[in-house]
C-alpha positions in Angstrom: 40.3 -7.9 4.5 42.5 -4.7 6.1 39.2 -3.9 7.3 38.4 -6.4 9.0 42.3 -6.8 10.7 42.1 -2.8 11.6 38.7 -2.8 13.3 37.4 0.5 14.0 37.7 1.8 17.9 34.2 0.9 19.0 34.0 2.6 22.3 35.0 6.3 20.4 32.2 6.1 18.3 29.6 4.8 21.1 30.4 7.0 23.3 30.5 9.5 20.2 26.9 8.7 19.3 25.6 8.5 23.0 26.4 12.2 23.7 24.9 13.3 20.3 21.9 11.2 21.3 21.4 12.9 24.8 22.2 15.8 23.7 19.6 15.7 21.3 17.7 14.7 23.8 17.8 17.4 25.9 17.4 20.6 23.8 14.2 18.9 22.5 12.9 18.5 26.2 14.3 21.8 26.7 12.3 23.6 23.3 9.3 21.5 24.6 9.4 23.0 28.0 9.5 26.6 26.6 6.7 26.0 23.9 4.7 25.0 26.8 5.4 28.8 28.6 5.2 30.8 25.4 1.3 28.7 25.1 0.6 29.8 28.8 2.1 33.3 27.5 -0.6 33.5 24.6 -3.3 32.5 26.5 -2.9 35.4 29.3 -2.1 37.6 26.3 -5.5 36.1 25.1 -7.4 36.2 28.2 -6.3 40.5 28.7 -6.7 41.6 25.4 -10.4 40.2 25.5 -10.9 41.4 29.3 -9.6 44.7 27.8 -12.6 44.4 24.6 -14.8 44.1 27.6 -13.9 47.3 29.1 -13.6 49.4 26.9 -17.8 48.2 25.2 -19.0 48.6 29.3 -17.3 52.0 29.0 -18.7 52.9 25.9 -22.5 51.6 27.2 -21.8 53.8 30.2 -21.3 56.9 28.3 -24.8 55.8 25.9 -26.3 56.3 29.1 -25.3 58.8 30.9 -26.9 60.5 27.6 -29.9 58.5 27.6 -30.3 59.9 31.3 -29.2 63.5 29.6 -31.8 63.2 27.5 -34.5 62.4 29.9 -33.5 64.9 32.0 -33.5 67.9 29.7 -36.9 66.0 28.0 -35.6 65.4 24.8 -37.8 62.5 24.2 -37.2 61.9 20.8 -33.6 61.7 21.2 -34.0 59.8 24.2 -35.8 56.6 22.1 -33.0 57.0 19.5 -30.3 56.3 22.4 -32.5 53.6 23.9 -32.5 51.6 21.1 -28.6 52.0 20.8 -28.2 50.9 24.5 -30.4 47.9 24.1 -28.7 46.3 21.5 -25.3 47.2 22.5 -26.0 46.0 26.0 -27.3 42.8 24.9 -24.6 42.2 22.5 -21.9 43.2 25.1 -23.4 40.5 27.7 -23.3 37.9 24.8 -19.5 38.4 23.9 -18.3 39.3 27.5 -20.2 36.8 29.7 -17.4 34.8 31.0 -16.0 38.4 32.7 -19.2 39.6 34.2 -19.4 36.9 36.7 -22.7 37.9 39.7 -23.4 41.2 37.6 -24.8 39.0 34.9 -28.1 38.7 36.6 -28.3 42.6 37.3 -27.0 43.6 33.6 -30.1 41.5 32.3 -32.6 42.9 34.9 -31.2 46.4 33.3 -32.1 45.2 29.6 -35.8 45.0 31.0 -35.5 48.3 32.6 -34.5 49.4 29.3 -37.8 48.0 27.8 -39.6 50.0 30.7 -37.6 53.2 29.3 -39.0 52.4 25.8 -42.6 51.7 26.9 -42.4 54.8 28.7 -40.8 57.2 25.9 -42.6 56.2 23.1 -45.3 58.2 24.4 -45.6 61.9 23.8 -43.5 63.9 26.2 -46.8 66.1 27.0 -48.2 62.5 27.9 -45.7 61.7 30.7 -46.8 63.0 34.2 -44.1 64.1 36.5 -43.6 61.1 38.3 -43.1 59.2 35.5 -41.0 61.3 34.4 -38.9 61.0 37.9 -39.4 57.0 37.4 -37.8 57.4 33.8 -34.8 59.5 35.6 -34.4 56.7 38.4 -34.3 53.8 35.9 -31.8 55.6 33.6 -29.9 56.6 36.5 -29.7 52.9 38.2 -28.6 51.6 34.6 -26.1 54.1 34.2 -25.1 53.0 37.7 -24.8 49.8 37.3 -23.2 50.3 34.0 -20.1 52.4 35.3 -20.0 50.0 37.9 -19.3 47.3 35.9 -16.1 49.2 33.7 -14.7 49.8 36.7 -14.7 46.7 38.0 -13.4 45.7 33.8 -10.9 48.5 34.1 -9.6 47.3 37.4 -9.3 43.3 36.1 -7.3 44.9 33.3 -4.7 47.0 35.5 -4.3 44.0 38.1 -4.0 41.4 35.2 -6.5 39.1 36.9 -9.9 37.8 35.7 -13.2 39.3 37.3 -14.4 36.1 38.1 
């Protein structure tokens, strides 16, 4: 019964659990609210890191053929087929993984893979069976991919130093 004639100060201990409450509260609003920028954070990370991917394969296909043109040039037809086949499946691997980045080139990147089929039809003859013009056509469709090719890292490389998508 001295309990109950010594009650305990109510409003303390309200007041006491209200502030723990709101304060509670808050730093779980607060945690929530920088979860939220740290997932925005990631996904930019995300979104470079795969725009970078992209670059650096375009880059890479560029170089394949700026030798595939080498080759052609200097007649090295053997060589040339071996570096055809590289480019084809690379290129169509890199439009397959990198799609969402290439936005209007996407069209032009897959009229290049049929150019590259053109290339093949063309080198898998015998170098002594190529005329001159055909030879010349070889050299302009090698040097329109390689074209568009380089084109396309730059415009990669320049998404990556801005930090924006190439959309």
């Amino acid at each position: 019964m001295i309990l109950l004639d010594n009650p305990i100060p109510r409003d303390w201990f309200d007041w006491t659990n209200f502030t723990i409450g709101l304060s509670g509260l808050v730093l779980t609003l607060w945690a929530i609210w920088q979860a939220t920028g740290a997932k925005k954070a990631a996904r930019r990370a995300e979104q470079s890191v795969i725009r970078h991917n992209a670059e650096v394969d375009f880059g890479s296909l560029s170089r394949m053929a700026k030798e595939l043109h080498g080759y052609v040039e200097g007649g090295m037809m053997s060589e040339a087929r071996l570096r055809t086949t590289d480019l084809r499946s690379e290129l169509a691997l890199a439009i397959r993984l990198h799609e969402s980045f290439l936005g209007d080139q996407l069209n032009l990147l897959k009229e290049k893979q049929l150019d590259l089929t053109l290339v093949t039809d063309g080198l898998n003859r015998e170098s002594e069976d190529l005329s001159k013009s055909e030879r010349v056509r070889l050299l302009e469709i090698t040097g329109a991919i390689m074209d568009v090719l380089a084109g396309q890292c730059g415009k990669l490389r320049s998404s990556v130093e801005r930090g924006v998508s190439n959309e």
